[in-house]
NUTI-438193 format. One record per residue: residue in one letter; x, y, z of N, C-alpha, C in turn. Coordinates in steps of 0.1 Angstrom, whole numbers, plus 5000, padded with zeros to 4 digits. Example, Ala and Ser with C-alpha at 12.3 -4.5 7.8 and 13.67 -1.06 7.14 Angstrom:
BEGIN
A513249435078512349555078513249675078;S512849785071513749895071512950005079;
***
This chain:
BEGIN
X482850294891483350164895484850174895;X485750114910486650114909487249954903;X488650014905489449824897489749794907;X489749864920490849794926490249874943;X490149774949490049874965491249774977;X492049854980492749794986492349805001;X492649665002492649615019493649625026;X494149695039495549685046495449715056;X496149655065496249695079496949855082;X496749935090497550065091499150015093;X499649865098501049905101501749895086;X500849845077501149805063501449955054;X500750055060500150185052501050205041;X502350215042503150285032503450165022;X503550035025503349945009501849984999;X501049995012499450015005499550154995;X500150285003500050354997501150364983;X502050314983503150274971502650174961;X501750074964500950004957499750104948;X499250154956497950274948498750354945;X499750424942500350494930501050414917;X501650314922502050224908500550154899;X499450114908497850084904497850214896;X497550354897496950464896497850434883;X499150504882500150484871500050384858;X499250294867498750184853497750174852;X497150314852495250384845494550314850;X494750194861493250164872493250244878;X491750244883491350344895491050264907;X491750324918491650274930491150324940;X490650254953490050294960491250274971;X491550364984492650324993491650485003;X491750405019491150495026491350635028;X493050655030493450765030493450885020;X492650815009492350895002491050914999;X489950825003488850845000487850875011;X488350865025487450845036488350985045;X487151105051487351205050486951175069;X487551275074487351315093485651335087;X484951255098483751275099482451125091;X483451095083482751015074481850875079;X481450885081480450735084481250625080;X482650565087483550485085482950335078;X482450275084481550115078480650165065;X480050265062479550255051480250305041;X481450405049482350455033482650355026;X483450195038483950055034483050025027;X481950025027480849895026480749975006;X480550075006480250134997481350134988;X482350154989483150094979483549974976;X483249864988483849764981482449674974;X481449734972480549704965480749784950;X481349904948481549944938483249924933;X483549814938484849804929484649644921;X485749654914485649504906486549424912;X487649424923488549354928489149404946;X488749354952489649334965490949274965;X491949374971493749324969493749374982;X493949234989494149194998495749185006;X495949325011497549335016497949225030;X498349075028497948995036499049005044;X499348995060500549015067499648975083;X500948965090500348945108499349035107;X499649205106498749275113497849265110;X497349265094496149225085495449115090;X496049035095495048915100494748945114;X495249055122495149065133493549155134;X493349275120492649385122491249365118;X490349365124489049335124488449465114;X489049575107488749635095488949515085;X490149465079490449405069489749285067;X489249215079488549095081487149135076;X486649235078485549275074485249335061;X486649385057486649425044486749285030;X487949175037487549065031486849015028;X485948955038484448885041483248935034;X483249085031482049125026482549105009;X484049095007484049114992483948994986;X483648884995483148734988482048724989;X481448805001479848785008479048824989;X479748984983479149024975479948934958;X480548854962481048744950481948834943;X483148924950484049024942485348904943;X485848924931487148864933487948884947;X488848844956489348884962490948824959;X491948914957493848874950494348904967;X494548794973495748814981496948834980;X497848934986499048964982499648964998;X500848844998501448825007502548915013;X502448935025503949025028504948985032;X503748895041505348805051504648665050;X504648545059504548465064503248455066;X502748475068501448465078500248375064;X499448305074499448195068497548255064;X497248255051496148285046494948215052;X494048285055492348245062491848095051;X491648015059490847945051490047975037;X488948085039488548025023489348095014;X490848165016491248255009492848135001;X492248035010493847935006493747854990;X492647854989492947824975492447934960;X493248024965493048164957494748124953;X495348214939496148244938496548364941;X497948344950498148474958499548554949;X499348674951500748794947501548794957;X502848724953503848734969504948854963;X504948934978505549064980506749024986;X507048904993507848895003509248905000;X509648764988511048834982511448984974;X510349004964510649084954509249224955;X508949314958507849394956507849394939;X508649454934508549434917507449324911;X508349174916507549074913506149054916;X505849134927504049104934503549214925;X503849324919503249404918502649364907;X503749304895504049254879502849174882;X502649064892501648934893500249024891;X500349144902498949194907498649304891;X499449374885499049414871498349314866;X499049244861498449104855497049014853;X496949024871495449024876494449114872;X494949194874493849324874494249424857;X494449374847494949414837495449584834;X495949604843496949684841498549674834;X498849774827500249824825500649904831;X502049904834502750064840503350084829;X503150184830504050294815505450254819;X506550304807507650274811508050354817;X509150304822509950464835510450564828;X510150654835510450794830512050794832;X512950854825514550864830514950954843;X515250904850515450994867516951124867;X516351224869517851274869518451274880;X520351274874521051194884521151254894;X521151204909520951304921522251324920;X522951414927524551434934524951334939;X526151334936527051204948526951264964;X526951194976526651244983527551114994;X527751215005528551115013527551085024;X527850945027527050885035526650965046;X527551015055527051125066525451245058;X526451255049525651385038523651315043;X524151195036522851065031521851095045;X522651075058522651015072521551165076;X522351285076522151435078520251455071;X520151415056519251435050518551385058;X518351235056516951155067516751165078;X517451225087517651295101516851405098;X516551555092515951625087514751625082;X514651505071512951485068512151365080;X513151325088512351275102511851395107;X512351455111512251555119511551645113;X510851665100509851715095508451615096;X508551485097507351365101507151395110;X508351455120507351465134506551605135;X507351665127506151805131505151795123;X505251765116503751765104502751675112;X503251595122501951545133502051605138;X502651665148502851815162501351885152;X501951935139501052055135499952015129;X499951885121498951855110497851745113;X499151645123497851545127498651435118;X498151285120498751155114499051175097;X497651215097497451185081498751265071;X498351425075499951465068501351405070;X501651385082502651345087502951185078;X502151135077502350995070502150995054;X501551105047502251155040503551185035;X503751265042505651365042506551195039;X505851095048506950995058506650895043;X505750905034505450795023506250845010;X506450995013507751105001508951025010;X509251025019510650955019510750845023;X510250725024510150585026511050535015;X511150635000512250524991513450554993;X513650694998515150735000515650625014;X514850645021515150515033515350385027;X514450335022514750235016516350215007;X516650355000517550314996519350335004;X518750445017519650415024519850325033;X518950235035519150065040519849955037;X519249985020519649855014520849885013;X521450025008522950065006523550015020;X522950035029523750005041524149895043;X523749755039523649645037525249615030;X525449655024526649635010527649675020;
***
């Protein structure tokens, strides 16, 4: 029995997948496709079979999400079988009827903050942070040069591997982007 099966649309994939490592990190077990549903697999019953064996649906709520007829069906069945369902907001988009008077985890200003809400729910801790060692100072070009390089490793790891590696490689650097964005910002 898992704690936790997460629901997400593919354009969502890399919060989903950063969400099921900080879940994992705080000793629930989770269920997320990319890790559990294999080329070949009988797709509707892999879904159907885990979210009967989990104790909570986390509901990554966003346009695309409400757009994808996986997630609508992964919803639906996790009330059909009376599973908790935690929406967790990304953007705007405005929650399905019977999901509106649920208390929802909003991601939208703060990820930290949705996360903190969604431990909470689902009684997890995250251990405390490990101390990071300090990277080099590095000049923005330097910064610029790197992410240009592990792009260009995302694309071959599809050329060679196919989506799935490739969006791997691309979820190891989604924080360095992230923090060469927000740096860029300042």
């Amino acid at each position: 029995m898992t704690d936790a099966f997460i629901s997400h649309a593919s354009e969502d994939k890399p919060i989903a997948r950063r969400l099921a490592r900080d879940l994992t990190r705080a000793n629930l077990q989770v269920w997320i496709d990319h890790a559990a549903i294999r080329v070949g697999d009988p797709l509707a019953d892999s879904i159907q079979e885990a979210i009967e064996n989990t104790r909570s649906l986390v509901l990554l709520w966003s346009v695309s999400a409400a757009e994808s007829r996986y997630v609508k069906f992964e919803w639906q069945a996790a009330i059909h079988l009376s599973k908790p369902v935690i929406p967790c907001r990304l953007d705007h988009t405005e929650l399905p009827v019977f999901l509106r008077t649920v208390l929802f985890c909003d991601f939208q200003g703060s990820y930290a903050q949705g996360r903190r809400k969604l431990l909470q729910a689902l009684g997890g801790v995250l251990p405390p942070p490990q101390p990071q060692p300090r990277k080099p100072q590095t000049s923005p070009a330097q910064r610029i040069a790197y992410l240009a390089r592990q792009q260009d490793e995302v694309l071959t790891q599809l050329a060679r591997h196919g989506p799935v590696r490739a969006a791997e490689v691309q979820a190891q650097l989604d924080p360095d982007m992230e923090q060469a964005l927000h740096s860029a910002g300042d």
